[in-house]
C-alpha positions as a printed Julia matrix, in Angstrom:
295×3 Matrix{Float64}:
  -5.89  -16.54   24.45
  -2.56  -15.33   24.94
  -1.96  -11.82   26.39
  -0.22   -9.65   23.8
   3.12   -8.44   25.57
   4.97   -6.73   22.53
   3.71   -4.45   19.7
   5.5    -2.5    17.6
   5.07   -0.17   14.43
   7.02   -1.68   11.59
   6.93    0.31    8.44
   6.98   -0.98    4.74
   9.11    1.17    2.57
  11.13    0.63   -1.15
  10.74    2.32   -4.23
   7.44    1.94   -6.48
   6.25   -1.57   -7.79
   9.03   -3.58   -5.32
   6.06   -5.16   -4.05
   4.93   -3.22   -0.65
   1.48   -3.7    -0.66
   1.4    -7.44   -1.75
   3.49   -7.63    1.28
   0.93   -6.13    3.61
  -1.7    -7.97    2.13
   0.09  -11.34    2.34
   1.21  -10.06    6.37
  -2.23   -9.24    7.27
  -3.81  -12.47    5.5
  -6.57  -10.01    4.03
  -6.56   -6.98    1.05
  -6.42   -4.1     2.84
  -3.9    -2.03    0.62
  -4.62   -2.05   -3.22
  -2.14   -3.54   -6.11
  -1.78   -3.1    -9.78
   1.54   -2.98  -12.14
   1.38    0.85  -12.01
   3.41    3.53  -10.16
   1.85    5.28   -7.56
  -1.18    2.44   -6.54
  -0.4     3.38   -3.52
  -0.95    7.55   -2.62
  -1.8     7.16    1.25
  -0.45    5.66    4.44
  -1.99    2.01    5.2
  -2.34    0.23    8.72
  -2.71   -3.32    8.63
  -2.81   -5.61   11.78
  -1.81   -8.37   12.91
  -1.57  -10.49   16.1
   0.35  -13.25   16.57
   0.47  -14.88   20.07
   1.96  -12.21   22.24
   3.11   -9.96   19.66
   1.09   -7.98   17.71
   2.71   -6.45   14.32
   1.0    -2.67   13.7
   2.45   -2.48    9.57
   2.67    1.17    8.41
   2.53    0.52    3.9
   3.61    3.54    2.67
   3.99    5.14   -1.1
   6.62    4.19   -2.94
   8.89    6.9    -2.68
   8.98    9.09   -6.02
  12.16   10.23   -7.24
  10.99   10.99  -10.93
   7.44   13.33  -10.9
   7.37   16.63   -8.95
   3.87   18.0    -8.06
   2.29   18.82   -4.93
   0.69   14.96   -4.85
   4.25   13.42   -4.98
   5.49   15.99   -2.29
   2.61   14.59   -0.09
   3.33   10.95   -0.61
   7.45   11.58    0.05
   6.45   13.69    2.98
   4.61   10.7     4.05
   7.16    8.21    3.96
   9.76   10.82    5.5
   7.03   10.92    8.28
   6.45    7.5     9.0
  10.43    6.48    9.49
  10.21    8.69   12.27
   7.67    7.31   14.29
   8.4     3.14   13.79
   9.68    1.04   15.95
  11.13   -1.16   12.99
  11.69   -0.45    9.28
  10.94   -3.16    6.4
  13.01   -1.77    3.49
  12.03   -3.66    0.17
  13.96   -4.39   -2.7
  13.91   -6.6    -5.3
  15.99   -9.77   -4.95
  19.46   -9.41   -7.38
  18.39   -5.94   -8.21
  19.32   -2.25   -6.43
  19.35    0.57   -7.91
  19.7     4.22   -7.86
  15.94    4.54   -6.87
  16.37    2.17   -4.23
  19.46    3.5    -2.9
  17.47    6.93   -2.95
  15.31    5.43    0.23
  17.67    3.64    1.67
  19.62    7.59    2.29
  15.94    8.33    4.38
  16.77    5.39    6.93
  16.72    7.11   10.33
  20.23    6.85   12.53
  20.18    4.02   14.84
  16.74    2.3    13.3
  16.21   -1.31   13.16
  16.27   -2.26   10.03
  15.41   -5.29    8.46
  16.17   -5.93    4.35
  13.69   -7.79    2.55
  14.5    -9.31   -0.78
  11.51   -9.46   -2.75
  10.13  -11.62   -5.71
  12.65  -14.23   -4.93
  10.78  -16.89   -7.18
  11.59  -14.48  -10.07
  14.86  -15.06   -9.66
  16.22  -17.98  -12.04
  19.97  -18.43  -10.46
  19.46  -19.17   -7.07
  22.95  -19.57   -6.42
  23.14  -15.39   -6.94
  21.5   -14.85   -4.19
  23.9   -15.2    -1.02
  26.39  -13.05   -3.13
  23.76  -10.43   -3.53
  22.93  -10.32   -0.12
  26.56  -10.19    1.29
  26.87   -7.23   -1.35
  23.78   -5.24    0.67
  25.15   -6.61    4.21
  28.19   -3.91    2.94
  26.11   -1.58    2.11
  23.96   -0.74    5.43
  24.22   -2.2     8.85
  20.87   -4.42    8.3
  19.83   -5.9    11.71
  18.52   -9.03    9.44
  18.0    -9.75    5.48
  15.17  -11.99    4.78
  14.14  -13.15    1.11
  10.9   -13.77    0.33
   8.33  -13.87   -2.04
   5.37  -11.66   -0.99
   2.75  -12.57   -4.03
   3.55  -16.38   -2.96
   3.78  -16.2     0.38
   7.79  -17.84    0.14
   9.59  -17.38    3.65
   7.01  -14.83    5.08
   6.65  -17.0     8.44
  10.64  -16.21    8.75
  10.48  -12.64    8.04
   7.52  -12.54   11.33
  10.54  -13.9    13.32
  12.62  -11.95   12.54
  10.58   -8.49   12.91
   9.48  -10.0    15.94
  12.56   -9.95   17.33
  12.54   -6.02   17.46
   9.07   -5.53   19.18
   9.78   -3.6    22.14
   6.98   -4.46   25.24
   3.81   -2.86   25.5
   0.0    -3.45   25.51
  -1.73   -4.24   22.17
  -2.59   -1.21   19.71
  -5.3    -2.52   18.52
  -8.16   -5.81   19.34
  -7.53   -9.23   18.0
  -9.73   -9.1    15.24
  -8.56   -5.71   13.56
  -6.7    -5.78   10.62
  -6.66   -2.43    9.57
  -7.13    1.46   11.22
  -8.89    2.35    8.3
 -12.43    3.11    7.52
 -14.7     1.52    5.01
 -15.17    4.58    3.66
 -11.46    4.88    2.9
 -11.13    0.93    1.53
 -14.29    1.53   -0.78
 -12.73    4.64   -2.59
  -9.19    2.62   -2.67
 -11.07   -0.48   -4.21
 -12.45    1.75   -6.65
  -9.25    3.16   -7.46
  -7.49    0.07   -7.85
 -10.16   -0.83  -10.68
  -9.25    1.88  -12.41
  -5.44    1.22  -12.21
  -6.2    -2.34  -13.63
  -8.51   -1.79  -16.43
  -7.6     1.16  -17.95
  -4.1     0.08  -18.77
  -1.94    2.77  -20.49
  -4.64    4.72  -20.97
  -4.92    5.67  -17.43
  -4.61    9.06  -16.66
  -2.47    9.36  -13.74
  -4.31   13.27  -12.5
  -7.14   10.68  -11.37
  -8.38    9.74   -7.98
 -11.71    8.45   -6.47
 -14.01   10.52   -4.0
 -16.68    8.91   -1.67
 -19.45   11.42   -1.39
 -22.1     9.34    0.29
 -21.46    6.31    2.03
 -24.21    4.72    3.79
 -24.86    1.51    5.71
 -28.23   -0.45    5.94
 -28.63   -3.45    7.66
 -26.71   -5.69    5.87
 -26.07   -3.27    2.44
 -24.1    -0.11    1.84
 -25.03    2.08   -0.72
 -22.05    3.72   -2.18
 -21.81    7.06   -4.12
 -18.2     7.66   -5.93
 -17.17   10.24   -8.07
 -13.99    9.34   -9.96
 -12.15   12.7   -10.43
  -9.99   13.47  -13.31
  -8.19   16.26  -13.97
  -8.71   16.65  -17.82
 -12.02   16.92  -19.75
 -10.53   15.04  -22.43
  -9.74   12.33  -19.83
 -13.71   11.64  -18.66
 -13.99    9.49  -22.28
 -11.09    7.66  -21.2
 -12.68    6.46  -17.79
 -16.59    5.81  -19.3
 -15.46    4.04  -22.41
 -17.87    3.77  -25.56
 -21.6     3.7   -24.24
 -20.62    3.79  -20.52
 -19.44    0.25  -20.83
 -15.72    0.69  -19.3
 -16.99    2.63  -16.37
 -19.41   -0.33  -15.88
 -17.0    -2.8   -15.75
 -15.03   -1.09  -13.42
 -18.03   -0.57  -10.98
 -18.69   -4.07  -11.24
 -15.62   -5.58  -10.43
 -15.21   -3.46   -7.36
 -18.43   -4.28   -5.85
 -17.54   -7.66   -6.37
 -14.57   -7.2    -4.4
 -16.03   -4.49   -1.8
 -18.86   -7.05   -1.35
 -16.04   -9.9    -0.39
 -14.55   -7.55    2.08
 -17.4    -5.97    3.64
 -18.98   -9.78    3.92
 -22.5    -8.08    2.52
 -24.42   -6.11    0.05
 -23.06   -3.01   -1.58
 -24.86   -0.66   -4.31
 -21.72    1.08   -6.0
 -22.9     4.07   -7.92
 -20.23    5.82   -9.76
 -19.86    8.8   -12.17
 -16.76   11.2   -13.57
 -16.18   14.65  -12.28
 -13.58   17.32  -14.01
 -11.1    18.95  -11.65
  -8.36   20.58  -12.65
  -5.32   20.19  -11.24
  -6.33   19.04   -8.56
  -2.61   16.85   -7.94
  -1.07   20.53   -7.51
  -3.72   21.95   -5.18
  -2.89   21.48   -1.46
  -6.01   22.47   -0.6
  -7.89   20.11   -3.18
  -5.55   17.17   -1.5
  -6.72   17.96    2.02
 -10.39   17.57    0.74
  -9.42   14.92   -1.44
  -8.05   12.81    2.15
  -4.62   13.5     0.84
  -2.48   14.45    4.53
């Protein structure tokens, strides 16, 4: 085995939807950070690992920053992101390839003075005139003093082996973080609930009410199964219909298909049992958001 002489913190930041936490998942070479097509998938800071030779990567996937909703949840998420550029070592700022906008310029004003930054053009097999790209990326080199621009394609995996070189590059020496084999500082406790939400994200389409999260109330682990209690919270009575469907078959489907999945990552047994709770306004209640995990 070779001794680990370089880890770093390297956080993941762009706007919603630019692709962040395909990119972790794709980094890590395991789902540790949930996707879907919505805004706001991701509401919490995620660690994923990785250790590579003598360099191990410690990726920080954060919200996408919110320029457009203002509640107490949002605040929380941009506070967040603010937080996290101040602790890195490196900074992955994600756009999409042939695309910046006002949004993205938005978090590109947050870059810390003197950070390493390294651009990463996204979704670069969406793009259908190749030849664009090396005048799109001399356009960003103008815009911000980059230390590299990488394109890649995080949902196919395009160029990601070049993008490890070149964060690697910026890994300043010190002992390992974390042991070989982790992938992620999170608890199962935490992935279950995020599982669950993702579920919801994906099969409730535009009905989805955004005032929802998930809530683990009882997680417990026996031999080889964990039995799993969730409440999904909502924060709308009129919203509870939405999640259970007609005869409780939507909220079954969504049970299903994450114990499928939590099954796959726990490598075992689970017993998902699931039901709705009513809170209101919960999104605008600091206090509800500490309870709720949200820090």
């Amino acid at each position: 085995m070779t001794e680990v002489t370089h880890t770093g913190l390297v956080a993941i930041i762009g706007r919603p939807n630019v692709g962040k936490s395909t990119l972790l998942n794709r980094l890590v070479g395991q789902k540790i950070s949930i996707v879907s097509r919505k805004a706001q998938t991701t509401r919490h800071r995620i660690t994923g690992v990785l250790t590579e030779g003598a360099q191990q990567f410690v990726f920080v996937d954060t919200p996408g920053f919110q320029t457009h909703h203002r509640n107490a949840l949002n605040a929380t998420m941009n506070r967040t992101v603010s937080q996290v550029l101040q602790e890195v070592d490196v900074v992955m700022f994600l756009i999409e390839a042939g695309r910046f906008g006002p949004d993205d310029r938005k978090v590109m004003a947050l870059l810390p003075e003197q950070a390493k930054v390294v651009l990463v053009l996204n979704k670069v097999d969406l793009e259908d005139d190749k030849a664009r790209l090396l005048p799109f990326m001399q356009q960003m080199a103008a815009e911000y003093p980059f230390a590299e621009i990488v394109p890649v394609s995080a949902e196919r995996g395009h160029n990601v082996d070049q993008l490890l070189r070149a964060l690697g590059k910026y890994l300043p020496e010190g002992e390992p973080l974390f042991g070989e084999d982790d992938i992620t500082d999170r608890s199962e406790r935490f992935l279950a609930a995020e599982f669950l939400r993702e579920k919801l994200f994906r099969l409730l389409g535009e009905e989805l009410p955004y005032g929802m999260t998930v809530e683990i109330e009882k997680f417990e682990i026996e031999g080889n199964l964990r039995r799993i209690y969730a409440a999904i919270i909502v924060d709308k009575a009129g919203h509870k219909g939405i999640v259970i469907g007609r005869g409780g078959e939507r909220l079954k489907r969504i049970s299903s298909e994450a114990r499928v999945e939590l099954e796959k990552l726990f490598d075992g047994k689970v017993y998902l049992e699931t039901w709705v709770k009513v809170k209101s306004g919960w999104a605008d209640d600091e206090r509800a958001l500490k309870s709720l995990g949200y820090e």
